[in-house]
N, C-alpha and C positions, 0 to 999 in steps of 0.2 A: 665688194667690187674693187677691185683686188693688187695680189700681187703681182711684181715684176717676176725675172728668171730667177727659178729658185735653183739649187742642184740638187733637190730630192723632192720630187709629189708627195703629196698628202694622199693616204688612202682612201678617205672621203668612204666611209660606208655607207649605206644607204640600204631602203627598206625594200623589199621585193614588191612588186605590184603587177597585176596585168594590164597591157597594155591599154588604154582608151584610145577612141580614133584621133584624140586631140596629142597624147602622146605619142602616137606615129607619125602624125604628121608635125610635131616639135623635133623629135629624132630626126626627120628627115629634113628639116633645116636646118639643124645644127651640124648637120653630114655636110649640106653644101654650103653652108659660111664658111667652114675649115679652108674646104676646094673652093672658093671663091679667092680666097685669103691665103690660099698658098700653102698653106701651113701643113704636115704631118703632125699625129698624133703626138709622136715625141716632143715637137717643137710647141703643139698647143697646149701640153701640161706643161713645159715648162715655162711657158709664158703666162699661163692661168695659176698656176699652182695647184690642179686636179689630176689625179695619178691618171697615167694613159691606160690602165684597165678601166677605171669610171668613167674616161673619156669615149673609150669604145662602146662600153654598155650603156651610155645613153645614145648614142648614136644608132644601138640597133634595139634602142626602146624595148632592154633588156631590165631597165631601172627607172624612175621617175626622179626629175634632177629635183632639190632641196632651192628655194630661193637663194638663199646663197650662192651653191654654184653658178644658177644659170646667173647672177650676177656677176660670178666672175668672169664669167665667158660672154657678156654682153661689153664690157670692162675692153678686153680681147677684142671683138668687133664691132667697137665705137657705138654701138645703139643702145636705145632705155629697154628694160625688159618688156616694156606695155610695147615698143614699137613690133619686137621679136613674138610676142605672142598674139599680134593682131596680125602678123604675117603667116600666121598657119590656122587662124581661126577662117572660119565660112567664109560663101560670098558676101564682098561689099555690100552693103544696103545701107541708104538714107536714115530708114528708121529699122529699130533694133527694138521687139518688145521684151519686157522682164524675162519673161522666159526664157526669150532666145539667147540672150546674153552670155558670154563666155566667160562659164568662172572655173578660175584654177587655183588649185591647193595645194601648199607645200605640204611635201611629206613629212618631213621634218618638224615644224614648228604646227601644223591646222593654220597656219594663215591662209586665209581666203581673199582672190583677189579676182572682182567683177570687172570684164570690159565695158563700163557704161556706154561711153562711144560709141557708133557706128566706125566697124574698123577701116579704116584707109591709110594711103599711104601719102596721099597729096598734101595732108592739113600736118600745122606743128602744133597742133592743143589738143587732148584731151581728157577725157575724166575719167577714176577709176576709182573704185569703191574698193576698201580695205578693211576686214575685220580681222582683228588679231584676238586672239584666245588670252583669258589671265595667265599671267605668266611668264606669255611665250615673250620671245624675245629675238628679233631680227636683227643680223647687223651687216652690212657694208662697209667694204676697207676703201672703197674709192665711187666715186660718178662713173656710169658708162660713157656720156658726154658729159666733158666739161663745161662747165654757165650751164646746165640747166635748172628748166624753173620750175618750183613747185610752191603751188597755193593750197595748202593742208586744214581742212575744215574738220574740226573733230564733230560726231554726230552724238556717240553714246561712248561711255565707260572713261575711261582715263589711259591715257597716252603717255609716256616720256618719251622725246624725241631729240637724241642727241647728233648735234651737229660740228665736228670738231672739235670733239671734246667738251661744246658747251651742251648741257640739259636741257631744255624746255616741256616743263611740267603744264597740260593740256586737260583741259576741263572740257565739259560738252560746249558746244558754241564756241568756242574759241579757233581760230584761225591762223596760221601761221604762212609767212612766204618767205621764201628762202631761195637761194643757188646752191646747187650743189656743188664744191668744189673740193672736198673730199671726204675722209669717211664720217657715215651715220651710222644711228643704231635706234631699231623702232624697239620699245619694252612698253608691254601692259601691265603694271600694277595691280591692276582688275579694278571695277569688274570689267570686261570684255571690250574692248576698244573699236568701234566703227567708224568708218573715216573718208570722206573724198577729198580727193587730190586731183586740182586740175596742175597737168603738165605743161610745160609749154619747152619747146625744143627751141635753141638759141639757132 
């Protein structure tokens, strides 16, 4: 979550996929954050640092974005990812059962991440469930919002979670809270990392 103006995008490959009704309707507010915010494609890779052909083909949910990306373009327009993906998941409701719950997986890494919440837009807290694969390894160049807050409860498997360069090595039960104020980087060592995180918006 990310870079300033670069003078050359990153090609950003990505895996071919057919669309879900959850990626159409992500496409289609990543099309009107742009047009909210002013910005052409040229001017949002170079502010994101996503080449403007990948910025096109997620737009017409021709690709499915990598957590990374969409961090960077959340980075771009000032929101947490959980806010961006509870802005295109279903109707609002109180109560949310397991099933119904929106879960999205980066292409890229198998990270899976559970809307626990009921989605809305009025409240600044909520919880999200994170599993990361052995292995795999997420990382953030910056906060979408600055001071935000996170309460990180590990559930199963093993964690490193780097904050500013510092490590914190994560056992099951263990709890961490933090602000973000610039880059992280989520790594499982294995086995397989499960995790809630309540957020809370400054």
């Amino acid at each position: 979550m990310r870079d300033g103006p670069a003078p050359a995008s990153m090609p950003d490959p990505l895996p071919e996929a057919s669309a879900s009704d959850t990626d159409l309707r992500l496409a289609a507010r990543l099309a009107s954050l742009r047009q909210e915010h002013g910005l052409s494609l040229d001017a949002l890779a170079a502010s994101s640092g996503i080449s403007r052909a990948t910025l096109s083909r997620l737009e017409r949910a021709e690709t499915s974005p990598t957590a990374s990306l969409l961090g960077r373009l959340c980075t771009v327009y000032g929101r947490p990812m959980s806010r961006l993906l509870a802005e295109v998941e279903a109707d609002p409701a109180q109560v949310v059962r397991h099933a119904e719950q929106a879960v999205w997986v980066d292409p890229e890494t198998g990270f899976r991440r559970r809307g626990v919440s009921p989605p809305a837009r009025g409240f600044s807290a909520e919880l999200v469930l994170g599993t990361l694969p052995e292995g795999a390894t997420i990382a953030y160049e910056a906060p979408p919002v600055g001071g935000l807050e996170h309460h990180l409860w590990l559930l199963e498997g093993r964690l490193d979670l780097a904050l500013d360069g510092v490590t914190h090595a994560l056992s099951p039960g263990d709890c961490l809270r933090y602000q973000l104020a610039g880059a992280s980087r989520f790594t499982c060592p294995g086995p397989e990392a499960r995790y809630l995180i309540a957020i809370c918006r400054p």
